[in-house]
C-alpha positions as CSV (number, residue, x, y, z in Angstrom):
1,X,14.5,8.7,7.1
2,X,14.0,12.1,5.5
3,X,11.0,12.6,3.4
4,X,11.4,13.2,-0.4
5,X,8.7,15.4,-1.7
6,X,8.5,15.4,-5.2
7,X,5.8,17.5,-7.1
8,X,3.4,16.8,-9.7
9,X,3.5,18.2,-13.3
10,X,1.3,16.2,-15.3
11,X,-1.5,14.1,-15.2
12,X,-3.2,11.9,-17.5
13,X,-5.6,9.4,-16.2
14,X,-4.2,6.9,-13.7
15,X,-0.9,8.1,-14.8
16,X,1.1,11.1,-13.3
17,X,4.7,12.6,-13.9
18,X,6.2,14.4,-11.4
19,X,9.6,16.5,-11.2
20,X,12.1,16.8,-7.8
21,X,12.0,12.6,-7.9
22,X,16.3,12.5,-7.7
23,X,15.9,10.6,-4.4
24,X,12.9,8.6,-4.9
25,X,13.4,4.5,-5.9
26,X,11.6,2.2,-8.7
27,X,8.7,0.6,-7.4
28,X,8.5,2.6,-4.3
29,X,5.0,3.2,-2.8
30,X,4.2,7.4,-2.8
31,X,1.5,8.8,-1.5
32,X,0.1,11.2,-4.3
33,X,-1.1,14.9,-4.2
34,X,-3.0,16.3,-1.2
35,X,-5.3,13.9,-1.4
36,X,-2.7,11.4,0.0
37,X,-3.4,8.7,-3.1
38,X,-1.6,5.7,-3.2
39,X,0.7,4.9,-6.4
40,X,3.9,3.6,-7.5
41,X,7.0,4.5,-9.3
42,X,6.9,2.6,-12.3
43,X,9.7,4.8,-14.4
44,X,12.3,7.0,-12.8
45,X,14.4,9.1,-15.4
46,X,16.8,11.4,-13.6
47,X,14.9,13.8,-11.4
48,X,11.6,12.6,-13.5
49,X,9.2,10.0,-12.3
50,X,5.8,8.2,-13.7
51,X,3.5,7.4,-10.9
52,X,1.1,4.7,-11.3
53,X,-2.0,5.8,-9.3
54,X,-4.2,3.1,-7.8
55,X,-7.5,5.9,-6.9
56,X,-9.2,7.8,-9.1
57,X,-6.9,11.1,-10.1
58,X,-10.0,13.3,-11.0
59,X,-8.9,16.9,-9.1
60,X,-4.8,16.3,-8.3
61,X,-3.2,19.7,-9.5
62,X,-0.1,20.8,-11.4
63,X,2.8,21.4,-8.2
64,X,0.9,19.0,-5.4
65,X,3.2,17.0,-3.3
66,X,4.4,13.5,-4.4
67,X,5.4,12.1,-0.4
68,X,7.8,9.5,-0.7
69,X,7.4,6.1,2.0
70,X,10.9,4.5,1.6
71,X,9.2,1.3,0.8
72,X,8.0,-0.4,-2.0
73,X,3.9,-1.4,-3.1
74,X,3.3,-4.6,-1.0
75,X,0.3,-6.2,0.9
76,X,0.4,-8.1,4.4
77,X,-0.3,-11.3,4.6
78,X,-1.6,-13.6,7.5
79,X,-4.8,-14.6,9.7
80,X,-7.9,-12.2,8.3
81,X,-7.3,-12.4,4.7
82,X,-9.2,-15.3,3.8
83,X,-12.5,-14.3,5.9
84,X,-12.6,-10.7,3.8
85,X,-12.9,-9.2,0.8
86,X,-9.9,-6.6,-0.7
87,X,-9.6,-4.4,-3.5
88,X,-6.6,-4.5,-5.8
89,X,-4.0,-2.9,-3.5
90,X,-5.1,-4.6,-0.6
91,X,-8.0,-2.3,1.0
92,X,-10.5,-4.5,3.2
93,X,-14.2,-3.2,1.2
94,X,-16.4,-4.4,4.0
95,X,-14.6,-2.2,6.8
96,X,-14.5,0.8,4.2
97,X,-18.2,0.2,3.5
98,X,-18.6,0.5,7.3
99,X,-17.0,3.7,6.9
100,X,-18.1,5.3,3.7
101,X,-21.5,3.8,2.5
102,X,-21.3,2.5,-0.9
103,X,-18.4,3.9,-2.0
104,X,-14.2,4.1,-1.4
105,X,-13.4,7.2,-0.5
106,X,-10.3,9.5,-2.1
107,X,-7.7,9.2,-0.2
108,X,-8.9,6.3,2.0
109,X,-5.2,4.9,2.8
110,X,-3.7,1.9,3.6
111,X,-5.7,0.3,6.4
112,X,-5.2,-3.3,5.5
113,X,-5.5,-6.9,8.1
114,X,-6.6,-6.1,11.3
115,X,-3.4,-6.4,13.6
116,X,-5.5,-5.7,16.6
117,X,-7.6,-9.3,16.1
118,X,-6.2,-12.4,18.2
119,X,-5.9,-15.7,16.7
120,X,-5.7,-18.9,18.4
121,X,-2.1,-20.2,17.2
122,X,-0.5,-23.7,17.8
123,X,3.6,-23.4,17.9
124,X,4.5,-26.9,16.1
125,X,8.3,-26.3,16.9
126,X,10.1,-26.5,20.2
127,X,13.0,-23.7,21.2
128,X,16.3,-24.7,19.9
129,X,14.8,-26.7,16.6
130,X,16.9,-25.5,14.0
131,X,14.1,-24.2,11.3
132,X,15.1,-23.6,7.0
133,X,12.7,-21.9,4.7
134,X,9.8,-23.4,4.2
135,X,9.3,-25.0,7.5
136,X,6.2,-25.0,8.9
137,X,6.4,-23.6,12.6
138,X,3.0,-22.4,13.6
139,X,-0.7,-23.4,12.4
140,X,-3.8,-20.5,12.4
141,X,-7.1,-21.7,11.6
142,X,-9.2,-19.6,9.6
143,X,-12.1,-18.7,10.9
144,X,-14.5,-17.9,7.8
C-alpha cells in the first residue's frame, strides 16, 4: 500500500480539516501531525476531510502531515483485556503509567494487548469438525 499524506489546514479543538484527503476512506484511522496523534475520518468531502482527534491537539500546525493507515479505528480483543485498564481508544494506562509517570504522553500510539503474553488455552474442537459462527472452539481463563 502507498501512503496518502494529507495536510492539515485547520484546527479547532479535537476537531481538524485537512486538504490532499482524495484518497483517504470514511472512518479510516490517520495518524495526525508530527506528533503522530491518532484520529478518524469522520467526513470526507472531495479532497476535504474532518479528523476526529482522540489526543489533545494543543501545538498541531497549519501544513503538518495527516498519514493515512489503510485501516479503520478498531481495538483488539482477546486474553489481557479483562485484567487491565484502557483509555477510550484502547491504550493500556497502567503500562503507559510505567512509561510516562502520571500522565499520557502526545503521541503515545497504539500499543494495545500484549501479544507477547502466553495463555494457557484448551482447543474444545477436534480437526475436521465443521465449525459456523458462533461456535465456541477454544476456552482462555482470565487470569485477573
Amino acid at each position: 500500500m502507498d501512503k496518502k499524506i494529507g495536510y492539515i489546514s485547520a484546527v479547532n479543538g479535537p476537531v481538524v480539516r485537512a486538504k490532499g484527503m482524495s484518497g483517504f476512506k470514511m472512518r479510516e484511522m490517520v495518524m495526525v501531525g508530527s506528533k503522530r496523534l491518532i484520529g478518524e475520518i469522520i467526513i470526507l468531502e472531495g479532497d476535504e476531510a474532518t479528523i476526529q482527534v482522540y489526543e489533545e491537539t494543543g501545538g498541531l500546525k497549519i501544513n503538518e502531515p495527516i498519514e493515512s493507515t489503510g485501516s479503520p479505528l478498531s481495538l483488539k480483543l482477546g486474553p489481557g483485556i479483562l485484567s487491565n485498564i484502557f483509555d477510550g481508544i484502547e491504550r493500556p494506562l497502567v503500562r503507559i503509567n510505567e512509561i510516562s509517570y502520571g500522565f499520557i504522553p502526545e503521541g503515545i500510539g497504539l500499543i494495545t494487548l500484549d501479544e507477547e503474553k502466553l495463555w494457557d488455552v484448551k482447543v474444545t474442537v477436534k480437526i475436521g469438525d465443521k465449525l459456523k459462527g458462533g461456535d465456541v472452539y477454544a476456552e482462555v481463563q482470565e487470569i485477573l
